[in-house]
C-alpha positions as CSV (number, residue, x, y, z in Angstrom):
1,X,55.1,-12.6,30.7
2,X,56.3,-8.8,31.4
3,X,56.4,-8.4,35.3
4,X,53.4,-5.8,36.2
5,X,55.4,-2.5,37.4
6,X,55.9,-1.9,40.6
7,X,55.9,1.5,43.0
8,X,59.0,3.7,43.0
9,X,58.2,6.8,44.8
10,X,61.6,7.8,45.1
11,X,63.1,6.3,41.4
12,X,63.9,8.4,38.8
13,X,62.3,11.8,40.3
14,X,65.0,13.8,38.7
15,X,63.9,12.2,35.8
16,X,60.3,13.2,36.3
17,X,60.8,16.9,36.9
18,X,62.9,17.2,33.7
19,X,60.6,15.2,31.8
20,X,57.1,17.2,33.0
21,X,59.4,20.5,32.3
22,X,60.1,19.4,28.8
23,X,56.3,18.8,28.4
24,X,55.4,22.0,29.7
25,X,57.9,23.8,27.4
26,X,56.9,21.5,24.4
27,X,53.0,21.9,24.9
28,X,53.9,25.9,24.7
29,X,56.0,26.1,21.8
30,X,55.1,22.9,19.2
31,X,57.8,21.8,16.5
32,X,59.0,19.2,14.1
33,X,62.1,18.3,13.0
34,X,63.9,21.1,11.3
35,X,66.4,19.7,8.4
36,X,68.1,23.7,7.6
37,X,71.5,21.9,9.3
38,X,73.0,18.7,11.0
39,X,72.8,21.2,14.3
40,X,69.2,22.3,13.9
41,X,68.3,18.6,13.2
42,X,69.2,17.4,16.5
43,X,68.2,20.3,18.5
44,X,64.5,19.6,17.3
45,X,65.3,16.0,18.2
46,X,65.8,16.3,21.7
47,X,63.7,19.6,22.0
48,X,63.2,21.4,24.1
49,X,66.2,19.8,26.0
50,X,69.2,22.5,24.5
51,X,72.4,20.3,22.9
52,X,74.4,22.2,25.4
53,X,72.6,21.1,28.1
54,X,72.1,17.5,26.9
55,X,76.0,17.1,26.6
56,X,77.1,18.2,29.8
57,X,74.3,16.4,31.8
58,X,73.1,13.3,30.1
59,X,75.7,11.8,26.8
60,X,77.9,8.9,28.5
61,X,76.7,10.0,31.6
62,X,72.4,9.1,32.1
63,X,69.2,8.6,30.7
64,X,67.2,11.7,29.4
65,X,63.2,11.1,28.8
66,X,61.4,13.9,27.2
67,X,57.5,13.0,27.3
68,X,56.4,15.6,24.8
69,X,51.8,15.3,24.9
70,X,52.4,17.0,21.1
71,X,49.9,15.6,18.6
72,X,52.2,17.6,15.9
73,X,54.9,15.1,17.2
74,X,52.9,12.3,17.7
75,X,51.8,12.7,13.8
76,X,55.3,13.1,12.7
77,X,57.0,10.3,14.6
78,X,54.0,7.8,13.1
79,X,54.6,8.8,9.5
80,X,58.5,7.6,10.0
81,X,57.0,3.8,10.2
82,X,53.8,2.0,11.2
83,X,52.5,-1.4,11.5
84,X,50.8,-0.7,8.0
85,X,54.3,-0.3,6.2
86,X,55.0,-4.0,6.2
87,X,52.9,-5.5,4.4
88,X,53.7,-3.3,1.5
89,X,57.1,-4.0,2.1
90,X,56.8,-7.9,2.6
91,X,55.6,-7.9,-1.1
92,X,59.1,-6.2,-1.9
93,X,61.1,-9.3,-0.9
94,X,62.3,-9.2,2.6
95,X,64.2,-12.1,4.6
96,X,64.5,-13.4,7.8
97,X,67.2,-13.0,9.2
98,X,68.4,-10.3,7.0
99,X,65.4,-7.6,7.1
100,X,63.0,-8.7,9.7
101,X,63.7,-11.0,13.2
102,X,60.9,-12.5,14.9
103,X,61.7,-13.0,18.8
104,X,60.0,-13.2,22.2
105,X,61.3,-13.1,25.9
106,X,60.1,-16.4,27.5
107,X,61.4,-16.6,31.3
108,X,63.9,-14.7,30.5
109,X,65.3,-16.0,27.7
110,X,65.1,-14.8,23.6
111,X,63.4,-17.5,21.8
112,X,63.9,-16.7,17.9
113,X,61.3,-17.8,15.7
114,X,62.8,-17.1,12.2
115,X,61.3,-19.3,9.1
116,X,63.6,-19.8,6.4
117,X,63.9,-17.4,3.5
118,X,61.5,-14.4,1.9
119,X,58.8,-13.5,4.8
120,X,55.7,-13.9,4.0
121,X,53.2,-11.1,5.3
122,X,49.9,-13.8,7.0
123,X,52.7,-16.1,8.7
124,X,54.1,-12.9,10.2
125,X,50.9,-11.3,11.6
126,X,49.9,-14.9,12.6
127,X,53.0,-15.1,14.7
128,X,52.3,-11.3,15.7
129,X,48.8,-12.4,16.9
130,X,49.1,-15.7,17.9
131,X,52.7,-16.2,19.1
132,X,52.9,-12.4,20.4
133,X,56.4,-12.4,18.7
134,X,58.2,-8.9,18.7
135,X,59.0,-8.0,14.8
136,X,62.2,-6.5,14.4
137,X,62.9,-5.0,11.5
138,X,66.7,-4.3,10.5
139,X,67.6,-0.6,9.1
140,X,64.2,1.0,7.6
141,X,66.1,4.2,6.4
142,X,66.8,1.8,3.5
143,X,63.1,2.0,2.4
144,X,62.0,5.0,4.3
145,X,63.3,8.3,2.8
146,X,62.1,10.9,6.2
147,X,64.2,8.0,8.1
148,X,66.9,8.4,5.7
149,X,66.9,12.7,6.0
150,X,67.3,12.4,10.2
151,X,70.2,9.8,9.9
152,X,71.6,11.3,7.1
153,X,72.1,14.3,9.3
154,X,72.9,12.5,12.3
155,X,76.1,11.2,10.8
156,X,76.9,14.8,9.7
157,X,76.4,15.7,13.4
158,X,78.3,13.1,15.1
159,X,80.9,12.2,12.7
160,X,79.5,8.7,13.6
161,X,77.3,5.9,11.6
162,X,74.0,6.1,12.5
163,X,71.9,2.9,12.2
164,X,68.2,2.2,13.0
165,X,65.7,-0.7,13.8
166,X,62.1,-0.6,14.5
167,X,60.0,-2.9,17.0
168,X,57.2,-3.9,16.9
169,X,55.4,-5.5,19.7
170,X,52.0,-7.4,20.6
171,X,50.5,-6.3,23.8
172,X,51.6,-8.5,27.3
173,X,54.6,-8.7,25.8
174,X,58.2,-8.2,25.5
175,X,60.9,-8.7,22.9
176,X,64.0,-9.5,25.0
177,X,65.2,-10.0,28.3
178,X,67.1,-7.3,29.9
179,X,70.3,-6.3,28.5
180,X,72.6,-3.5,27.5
181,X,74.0,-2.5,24.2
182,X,77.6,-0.7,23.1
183,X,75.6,1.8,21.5
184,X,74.2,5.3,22.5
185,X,70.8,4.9,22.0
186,X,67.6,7.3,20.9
187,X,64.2,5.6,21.1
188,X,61.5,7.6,19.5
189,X,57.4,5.9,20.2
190,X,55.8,5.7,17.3
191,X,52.7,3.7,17.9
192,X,50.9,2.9,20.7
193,X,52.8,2.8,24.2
194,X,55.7,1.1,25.3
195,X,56.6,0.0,29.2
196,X,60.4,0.8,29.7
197,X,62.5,-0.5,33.0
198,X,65.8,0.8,33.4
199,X,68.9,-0.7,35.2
200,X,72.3,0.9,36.7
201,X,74.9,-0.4,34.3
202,X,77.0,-3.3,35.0
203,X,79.5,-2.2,33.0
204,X,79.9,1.5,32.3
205,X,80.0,2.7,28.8
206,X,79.6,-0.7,27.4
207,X,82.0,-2.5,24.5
208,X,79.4,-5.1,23.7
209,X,76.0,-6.9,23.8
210,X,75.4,-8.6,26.8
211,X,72.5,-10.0,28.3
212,X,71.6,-10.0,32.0
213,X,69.8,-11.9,34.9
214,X,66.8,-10.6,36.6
215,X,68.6,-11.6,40.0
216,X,72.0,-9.9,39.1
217,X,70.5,-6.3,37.7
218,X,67.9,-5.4,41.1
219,X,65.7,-2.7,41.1
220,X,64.6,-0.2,38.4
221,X,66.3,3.2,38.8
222,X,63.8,4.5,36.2
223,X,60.4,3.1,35.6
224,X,58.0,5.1,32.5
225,X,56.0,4.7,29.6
226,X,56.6,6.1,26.6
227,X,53.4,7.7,24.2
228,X,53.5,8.9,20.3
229,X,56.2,11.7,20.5
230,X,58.1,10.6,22.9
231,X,61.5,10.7,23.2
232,X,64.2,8.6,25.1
233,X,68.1,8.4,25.2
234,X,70.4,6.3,27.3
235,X,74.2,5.8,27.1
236,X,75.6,2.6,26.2
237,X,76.1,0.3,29.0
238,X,72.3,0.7,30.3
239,X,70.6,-2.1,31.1
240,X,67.0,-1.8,30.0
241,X,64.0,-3.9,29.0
242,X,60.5,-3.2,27.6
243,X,57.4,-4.6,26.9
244,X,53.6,-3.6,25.2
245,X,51.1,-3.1,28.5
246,X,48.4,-5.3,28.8
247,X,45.2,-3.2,26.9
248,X,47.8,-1.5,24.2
249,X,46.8,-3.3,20.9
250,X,50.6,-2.9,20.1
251,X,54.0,-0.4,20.5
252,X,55.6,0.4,17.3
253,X,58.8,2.4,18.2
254,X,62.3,2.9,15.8
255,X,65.6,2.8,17.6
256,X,67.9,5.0,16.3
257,X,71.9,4.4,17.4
258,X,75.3,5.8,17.1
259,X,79.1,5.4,18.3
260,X,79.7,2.3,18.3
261,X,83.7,1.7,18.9
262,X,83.8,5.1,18.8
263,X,85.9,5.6,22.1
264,X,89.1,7.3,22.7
265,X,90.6,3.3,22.4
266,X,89.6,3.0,19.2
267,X,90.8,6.1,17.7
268,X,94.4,5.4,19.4
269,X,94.5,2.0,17.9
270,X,93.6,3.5,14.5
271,X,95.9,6.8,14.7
272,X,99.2,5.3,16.6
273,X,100.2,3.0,13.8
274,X,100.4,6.4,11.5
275,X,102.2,8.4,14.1
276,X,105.0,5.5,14.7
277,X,105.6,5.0,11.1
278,X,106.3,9.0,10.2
279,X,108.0,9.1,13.9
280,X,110.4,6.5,12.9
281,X,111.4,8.1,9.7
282,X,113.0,10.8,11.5
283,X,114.1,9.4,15.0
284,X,116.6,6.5,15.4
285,X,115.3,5.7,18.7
286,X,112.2,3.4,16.5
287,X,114.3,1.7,14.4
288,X,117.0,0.3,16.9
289,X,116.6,-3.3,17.1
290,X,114.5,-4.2,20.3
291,X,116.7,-7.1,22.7
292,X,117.4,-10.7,21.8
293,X,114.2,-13.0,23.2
294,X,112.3,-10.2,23.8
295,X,109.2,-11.7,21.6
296,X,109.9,-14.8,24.2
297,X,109.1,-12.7,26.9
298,X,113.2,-13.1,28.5
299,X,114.3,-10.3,30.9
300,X,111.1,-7.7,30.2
301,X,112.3,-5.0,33.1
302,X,114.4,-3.1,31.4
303,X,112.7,-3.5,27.7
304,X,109.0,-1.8,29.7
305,X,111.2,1.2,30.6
306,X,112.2,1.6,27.4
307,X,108.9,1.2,25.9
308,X,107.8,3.9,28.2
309,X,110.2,6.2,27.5
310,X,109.5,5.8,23.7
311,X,105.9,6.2,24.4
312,X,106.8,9.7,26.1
313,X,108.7,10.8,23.2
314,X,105.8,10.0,20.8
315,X,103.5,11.7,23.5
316,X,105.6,15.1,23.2
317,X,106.0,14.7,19.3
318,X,102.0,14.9,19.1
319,X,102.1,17.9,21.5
320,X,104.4,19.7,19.1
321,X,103.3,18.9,16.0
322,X,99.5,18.8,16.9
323,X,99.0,16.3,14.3
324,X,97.1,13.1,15.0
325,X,96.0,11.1,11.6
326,X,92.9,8.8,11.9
327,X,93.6,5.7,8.8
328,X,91.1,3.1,9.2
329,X,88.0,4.7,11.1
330,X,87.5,7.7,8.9
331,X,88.0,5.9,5.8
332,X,85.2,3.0,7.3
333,X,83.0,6.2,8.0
334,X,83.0,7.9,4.4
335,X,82.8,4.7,3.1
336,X,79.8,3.1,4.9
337,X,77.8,6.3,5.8
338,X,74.5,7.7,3.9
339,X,74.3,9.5,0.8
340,X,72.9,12.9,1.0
341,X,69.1,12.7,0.7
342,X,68.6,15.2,-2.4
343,X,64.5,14.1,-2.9
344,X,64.1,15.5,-6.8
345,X,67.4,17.4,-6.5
346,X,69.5,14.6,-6.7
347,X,71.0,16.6,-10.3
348,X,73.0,18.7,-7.9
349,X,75.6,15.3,-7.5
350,X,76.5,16.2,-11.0
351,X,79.3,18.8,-11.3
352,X,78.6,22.1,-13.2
353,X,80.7,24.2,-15.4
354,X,84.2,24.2,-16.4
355,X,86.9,21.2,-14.9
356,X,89.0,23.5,-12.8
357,X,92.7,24.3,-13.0
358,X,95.3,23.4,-10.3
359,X,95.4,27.0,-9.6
360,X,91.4,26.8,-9.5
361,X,89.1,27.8,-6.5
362,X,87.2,24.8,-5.6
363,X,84.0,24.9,-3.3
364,X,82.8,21.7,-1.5
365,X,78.7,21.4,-2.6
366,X,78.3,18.3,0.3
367,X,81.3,19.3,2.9
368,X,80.0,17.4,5.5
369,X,80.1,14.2,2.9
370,X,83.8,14.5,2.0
371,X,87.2,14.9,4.0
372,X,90.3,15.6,2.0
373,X,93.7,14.0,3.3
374,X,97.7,14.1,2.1
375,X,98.6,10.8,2.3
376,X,101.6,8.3,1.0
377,X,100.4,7.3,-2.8
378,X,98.3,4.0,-2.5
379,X,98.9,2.6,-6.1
380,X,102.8,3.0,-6.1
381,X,104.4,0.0,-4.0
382,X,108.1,1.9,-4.3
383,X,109.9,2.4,-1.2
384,X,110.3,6.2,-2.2
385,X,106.6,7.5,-2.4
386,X,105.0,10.5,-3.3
387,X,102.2,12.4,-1.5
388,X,98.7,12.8,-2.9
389,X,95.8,14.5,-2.0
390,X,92.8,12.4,-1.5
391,X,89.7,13.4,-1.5
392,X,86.7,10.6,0.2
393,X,83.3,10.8,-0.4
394,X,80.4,9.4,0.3
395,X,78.1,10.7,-2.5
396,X,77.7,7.6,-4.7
397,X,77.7,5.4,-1.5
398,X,74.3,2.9,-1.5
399,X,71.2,3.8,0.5
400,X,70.2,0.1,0.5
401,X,73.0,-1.3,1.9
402,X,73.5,1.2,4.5
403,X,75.0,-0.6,8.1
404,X,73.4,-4.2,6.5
405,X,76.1,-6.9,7.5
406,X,76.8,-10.7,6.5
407,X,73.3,-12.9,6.8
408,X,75.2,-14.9,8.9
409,X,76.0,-12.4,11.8
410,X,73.4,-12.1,15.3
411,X,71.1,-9.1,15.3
412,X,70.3,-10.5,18.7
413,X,70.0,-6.9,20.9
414,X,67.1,-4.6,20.5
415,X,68.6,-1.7,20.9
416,X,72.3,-2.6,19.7
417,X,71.7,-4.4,16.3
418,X,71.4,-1.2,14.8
419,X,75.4,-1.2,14.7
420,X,76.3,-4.5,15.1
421,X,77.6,-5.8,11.7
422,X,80.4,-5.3,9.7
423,X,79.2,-4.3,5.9
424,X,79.0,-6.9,3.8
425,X,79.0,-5.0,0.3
426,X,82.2,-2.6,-0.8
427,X,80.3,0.9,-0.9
428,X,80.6,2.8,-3.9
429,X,82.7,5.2,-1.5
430,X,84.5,7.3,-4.7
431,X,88.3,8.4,-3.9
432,X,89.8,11.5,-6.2
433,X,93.7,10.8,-6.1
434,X,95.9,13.6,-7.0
435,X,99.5,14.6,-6.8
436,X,100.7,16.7,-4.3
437,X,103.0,19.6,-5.7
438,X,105.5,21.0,-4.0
């Protein structure tokens, strides 16, 4: 069972004061989402916290709780999912494993209690009632279209997939034991009210899942509960856990994450390649032969301090030349990210008017869902290559597939499964290919 909280005069005060300011503010000047812009999106997501300030104070760096008292919010968050949507969705064809988890922290430890195959909706409210299992459910922007608009956005915002995973949980009880996620992480209460503990990280700005010991983690540095409107964010790395108080019939909240391998790291392993390869085209230094037995580790010394130096002369080329080409990460982005969410204008993906001319004036409709690249031809093998234009985007790309991985890949974290799987299906990510005149 969920430890009862304890007394933490001097925890999270700072925490506190911003969160009864936000109230204050909120209670005076009530809002919903506004969908004019990815910018205006998430400024009425963390209202009345300003983006500014959120960036400099809280992203990588702490947890931000905004406890809003807004019935306008309140209503708004509950339409994005309730208890009440599953059984209409059970009758869909949803699957363990693949769509819904069923889990529960038992002395610490998660204890999965998946049946095989379609779910059926009795057996899951009898394990919801009689078990007090914690249903996870994996990515409802596939079948909730005002989920879909705020990701949709979000991914315009942060350049970033945005995934999503709602929990619900029975009351005196709790999900998962404490952990942290590689995932920055926005939890937005639903239903009912959920009991959240917070932990100073372990590891800061976290590269994966991990769970952790009661006895290794110690005290809370934050200790709340979050109500219908709330809002919480904490970098990745934070160790957190959560249950349903004792008296709360259940918690229904939806997780909604972002930037995964996202980190400087990441980008440098994607981009280096690129730069070495158009380096070495032009600067003899790459293509001399590295020593004899240097791949059998034989007399290193002197080979590091050439690496180095080569490393400094790529360094100042990127200066110069200001150029710095992501390959693998953008393409993964356009191709895996949400469509546009059109409602009944979805006719606006179909081109109007005359096909332009090469000397033409073209006009990006969906800007933030396309980037346009020069890159070597990618159907001619010949040494000699030309350079085309490419043009990737994401607006024929599959709602219902969106950041679903293989059925055989762990959804184990709470907060992190929202990200944690490579996609199983080829998006229908379309490329436009054409020559590059000089």
């Amino acid at each position: 069972m969920p430890k009862k909280r304890g007394k933490h005069a001097e925890m999270g005060m700072e925490m506190q004061v911003q969160s009864k300011r936000a109230k204050v503010e909120t209670d005076c000047s009530p809002s919903v989402m506004d969908f004019e812009s990815p910018e205006s999106l998430f400024a009425s997501l963390i209202s009345p916290i300003k983006p500014e300030v959120f960036f400099k104070e809280y992203w990588e760096e702490k947890p931000l709780l905004v406890q809003r008292n807004n019935p306008l919010l309140a209503a708004y968050y509950q339409s994005l999912f309730q208890l009440s949507d599953l059984k209409e969705l059970c009758s869909q064809g949803l699957y363990y494993g693949r769509d819904i988890n069923i889990c529960r922290c038992v002395n610490g430890k998660k204890k999965v209690l998946n049946k095989e195959g379609k779910v059926n909706y009795a057996q899951l409210k009898k394990d919801f009632d009689q078990k007090k299992a914690t249903m996870q459910f994996h990515q409802p922007q596939r079948f909730k279209e005002e989920l879909w608009k705020i990701q949709e956005k979000l991914e315009c915002y942060f350049g970033s997939l945005v995934g999503s995973n709602v929990y619900i949980t029975p009351q005196g009880s709790q999900g998962l034991p404490p952990h942290y996620d590689d995932v920055e992480v926005f939890i937005l209460q639903l239903e009912g009210e959920k009991h959240w503990r917070l932990y100073k990280p372990t590891v800061h700005l976290a590269r994966e899942y991990n769970v952790e010991s009661e006895d290794r983690i110690g005290n809370p540095t934050h200790e709340f509960v979050l109500k219908p409107g709330d809002l919480l964010y904490f970098p990745r790395g934070t160790i957190h856990q959560a249950d349903t108080p004792p008296g709360i019939p259940y918690s229904t909240h939806v997780t909604i994450s972002t930037y995964q391998n996202n980190s400087w790291g990441d980008f440098l392993l994607d981009a280096i390649p690129g730069l070495v390869f158009s380096t070495a085209k032009e600067d003899v230094a790459l293509r001399t032969s590295i020593p004899r037995k240097l791949l059998m580790q034989v007399d290193i010394a002197d080979s590091t301090k050439k690496l180095s130096s080569i490393l400094r002369m790529l360094a100042d080329r990127l200066e110069n030349t200001g150029e710095l080409r992501s390959s693998d990460m953008r393409k993964d982005f356009i191709m895996n990210r949400l469509p546009p969410c059109l409602g009944c204008d979805s006719d606006s993906l179909t081109p109007g008017g005359k096909v332009p001319k090469l000397d033409s004036k073209i006009r990006l409709q969906f800007r933030d869902h396309a980037v346009i690249t020069v890159e070597p031809d990618q159907e001619n093998s010949d040494e000699i290559r030309k350079e085309m234009v490419y043009v990737y985007h994401s607006l024929k790309n599959r709602r219902e597939t969106h950041m679903m991985g293989t059925e055989d890949d762990d959804t184990g974290s709470e907060e992190g499964a929202a990200q944690a799987e490579e996609p199983s299906v080829i998006s229908e990510c379309e490329i436009v290919r054409t020559s590059l005149l000089h």
